[in-house]
C-alpha positions in Angstrom: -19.5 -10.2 13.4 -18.1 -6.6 13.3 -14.8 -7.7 11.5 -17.0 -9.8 9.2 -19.4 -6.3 8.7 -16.4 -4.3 8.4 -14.9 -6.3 5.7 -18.0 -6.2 3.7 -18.6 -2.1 3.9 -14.8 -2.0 2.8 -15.4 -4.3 -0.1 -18.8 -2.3 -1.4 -16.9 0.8 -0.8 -14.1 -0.2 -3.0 -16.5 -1.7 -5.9 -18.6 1.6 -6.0 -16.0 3.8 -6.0 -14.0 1.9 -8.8 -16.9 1.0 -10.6 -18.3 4.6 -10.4 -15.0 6.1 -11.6 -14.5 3.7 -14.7 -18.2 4.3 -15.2 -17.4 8.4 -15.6 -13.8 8.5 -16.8 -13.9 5.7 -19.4 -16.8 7.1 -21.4 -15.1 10.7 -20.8 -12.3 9.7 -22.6 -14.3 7.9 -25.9 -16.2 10.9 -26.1 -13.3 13.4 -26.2 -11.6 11.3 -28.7 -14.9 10.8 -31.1 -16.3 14.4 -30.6 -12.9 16.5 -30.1 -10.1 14.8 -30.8 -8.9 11.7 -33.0 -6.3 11.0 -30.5 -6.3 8.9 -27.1 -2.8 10.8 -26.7 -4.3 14.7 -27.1 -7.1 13.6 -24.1 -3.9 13.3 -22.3 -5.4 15.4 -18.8 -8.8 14.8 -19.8 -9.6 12.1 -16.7 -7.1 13.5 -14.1 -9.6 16.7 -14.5 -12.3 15.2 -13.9 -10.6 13.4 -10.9 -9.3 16.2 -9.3 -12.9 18.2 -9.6 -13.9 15.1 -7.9 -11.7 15.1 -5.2 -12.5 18.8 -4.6 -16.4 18.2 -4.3 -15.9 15.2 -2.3 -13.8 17.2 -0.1 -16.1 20.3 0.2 -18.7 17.4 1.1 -20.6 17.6 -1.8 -20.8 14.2 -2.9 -22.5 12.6 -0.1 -21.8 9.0 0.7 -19.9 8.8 -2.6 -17.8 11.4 -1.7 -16.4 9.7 1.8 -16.3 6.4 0.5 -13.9 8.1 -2.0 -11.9 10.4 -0.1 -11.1 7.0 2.4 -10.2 5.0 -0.2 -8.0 7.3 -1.9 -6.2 7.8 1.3 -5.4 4.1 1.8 -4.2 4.1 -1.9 -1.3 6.0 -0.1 -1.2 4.1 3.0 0.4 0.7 4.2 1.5 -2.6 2.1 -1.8 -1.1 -0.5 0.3 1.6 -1.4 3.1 -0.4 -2.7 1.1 -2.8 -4.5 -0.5 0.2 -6.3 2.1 2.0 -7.3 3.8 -1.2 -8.6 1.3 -2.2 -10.6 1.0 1.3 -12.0 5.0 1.1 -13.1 4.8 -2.5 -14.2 1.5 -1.4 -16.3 3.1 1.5 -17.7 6.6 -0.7 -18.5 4.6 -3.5 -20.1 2.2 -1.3 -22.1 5.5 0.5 -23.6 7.1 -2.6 -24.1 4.1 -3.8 -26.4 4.4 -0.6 -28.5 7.7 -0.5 -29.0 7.8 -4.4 -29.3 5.4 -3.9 -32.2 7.3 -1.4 -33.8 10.5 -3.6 -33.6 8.0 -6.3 -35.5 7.5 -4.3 -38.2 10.9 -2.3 -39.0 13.8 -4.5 -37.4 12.5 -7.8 -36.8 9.8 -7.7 -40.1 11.9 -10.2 -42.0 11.5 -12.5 -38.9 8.2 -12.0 -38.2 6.8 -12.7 -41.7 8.9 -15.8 -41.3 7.5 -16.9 -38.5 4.1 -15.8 -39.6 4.5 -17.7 -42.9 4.7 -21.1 -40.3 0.9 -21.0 -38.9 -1.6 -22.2 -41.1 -3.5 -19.5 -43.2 -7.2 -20.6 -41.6 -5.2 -20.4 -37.9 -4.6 -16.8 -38.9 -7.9 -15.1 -37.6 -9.4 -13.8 -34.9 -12.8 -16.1 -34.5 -9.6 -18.9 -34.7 -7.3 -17.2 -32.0 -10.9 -17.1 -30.1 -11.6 -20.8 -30.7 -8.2 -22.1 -29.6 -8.8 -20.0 -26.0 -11.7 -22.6 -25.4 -9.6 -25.1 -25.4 -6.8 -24.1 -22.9 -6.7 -25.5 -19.4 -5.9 -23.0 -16.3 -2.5 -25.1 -16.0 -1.5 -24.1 -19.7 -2.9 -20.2 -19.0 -0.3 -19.7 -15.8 2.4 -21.3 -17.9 1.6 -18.9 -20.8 1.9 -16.0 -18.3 5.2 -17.3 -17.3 6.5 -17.6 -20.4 5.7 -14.3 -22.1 7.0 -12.8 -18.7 10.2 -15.0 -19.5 10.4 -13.7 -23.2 9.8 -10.1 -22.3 12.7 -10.0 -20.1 15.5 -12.5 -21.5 14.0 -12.8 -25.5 12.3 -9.5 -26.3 12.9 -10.0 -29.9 10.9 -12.7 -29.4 8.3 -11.3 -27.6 8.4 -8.2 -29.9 7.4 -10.7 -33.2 4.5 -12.7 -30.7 3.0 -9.2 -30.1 3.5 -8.1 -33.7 1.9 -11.1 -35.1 -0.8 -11.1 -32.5 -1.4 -7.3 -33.4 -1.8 -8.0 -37.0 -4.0 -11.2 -36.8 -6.5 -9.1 -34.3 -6.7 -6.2 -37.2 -4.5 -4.2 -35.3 -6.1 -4.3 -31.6 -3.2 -4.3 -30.0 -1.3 -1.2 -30.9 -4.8 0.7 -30.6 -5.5 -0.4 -26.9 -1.7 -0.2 -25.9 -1.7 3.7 -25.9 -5.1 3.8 -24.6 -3.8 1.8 -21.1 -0.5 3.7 -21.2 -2.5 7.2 -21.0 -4.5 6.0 -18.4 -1.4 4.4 -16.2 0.2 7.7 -16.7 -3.1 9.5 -15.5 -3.2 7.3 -13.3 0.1 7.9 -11.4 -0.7 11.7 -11.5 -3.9 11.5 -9.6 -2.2 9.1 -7.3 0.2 11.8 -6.5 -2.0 15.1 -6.5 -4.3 12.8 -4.5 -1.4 12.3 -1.9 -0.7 16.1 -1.8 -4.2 16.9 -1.0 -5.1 14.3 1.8 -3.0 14.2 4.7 -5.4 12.9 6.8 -7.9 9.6 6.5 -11.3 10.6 6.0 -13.9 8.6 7.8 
């Protein structure tokens, strides 16, 4: 009974905190860009601020519950097998974002002749969103995991493939992709820093 109670404060601790900080540093963001800035890139700094004044009340107790439940979590971030898994999907998030970007930017210099080509081969009412949308509805969880796979394969042994599947994607979503790409690079990058202020600051776990 006290494992099973101890999993389940860990668990609420872990969806408050995360939900609480995407709740705060997500809007933060849209509203520097729409009422200061036009770019996600000049709110670079924007949410590890707010993080670290965070981390400071939390520390100085001024947070309450939230404020623990944060510190402790933060501190296992650093901690044990977590810490690796963190920081590795931080620097596979970051690679893969990039990768997009500059696979997009291949599509349309480089590789634009090969795209449009490749373009040119899917039917003109295929070439949509609501369509992309449709044909999701259809796809079992089998053909999903072997989608994964094989964009995983192209972006490591065919990026010039990969880089016209992205561009093409980009243009038939009106250009979705290379608007959200920066976004989830910026906060990866933000990401990493709090991770490493955050490890400079607590040495010790907070209970």
């Amino acid at each position: 009974m006290m494992a099973l109670k101890f999993n389940t404060n860990e668990f609420k601790e872990i969806l408050v905190v995360g939900t609480v900080m995407m709740g705060i540093l997500l809007p933060a963001r849209v509203a520097f860009v729409t009422f200061i800035g036009d770019s996600w890139f000049g709110s670079f700094g924007v949410i590890s601020a707010i993080a670290i004044i965070i981390l400071l009340l939390a520390q100085k107790n001024k947070l309450g519950w939230f404020g623990k439940a944060f510190l402790k979590q933060m501190f296992k971030l650093q901690k044990g097998k977590r810490r690796y898994f963190t920081y590795f999907m931080v620097a596979f998030g970051i690679f893969f974002t990039i990768s997009i970007i500059y696979g997009i930017e291949l599509g349309k210099t480089t590789l634009q002749e090969e795209t449009e080509d490749f373009r040119s081969q899917i039917p003109e009412d295929q070439q949509n969103m609501e369509a992309m949308m449709q044909q999701t509805k259809n796809i079992k969880p089998t053909d999903f995991i072997l989608a994964i796979f094989a964009i995983f394969y192209l972006l490591f042994f065919q990026f010039d493939v990969f880089a016209i599947l992205v561009t093409i994607l980009n243009q038939i979503s009106n250009n979705m992709f290379s608007h959200l790409a920066p976004v989830f690079l910026v906060e990866q990058l933000e990401f990493l820093g709090m991770l490493l202020f955050i490890k400079l600051r607590l040495k010790h776990p907070t209970t």
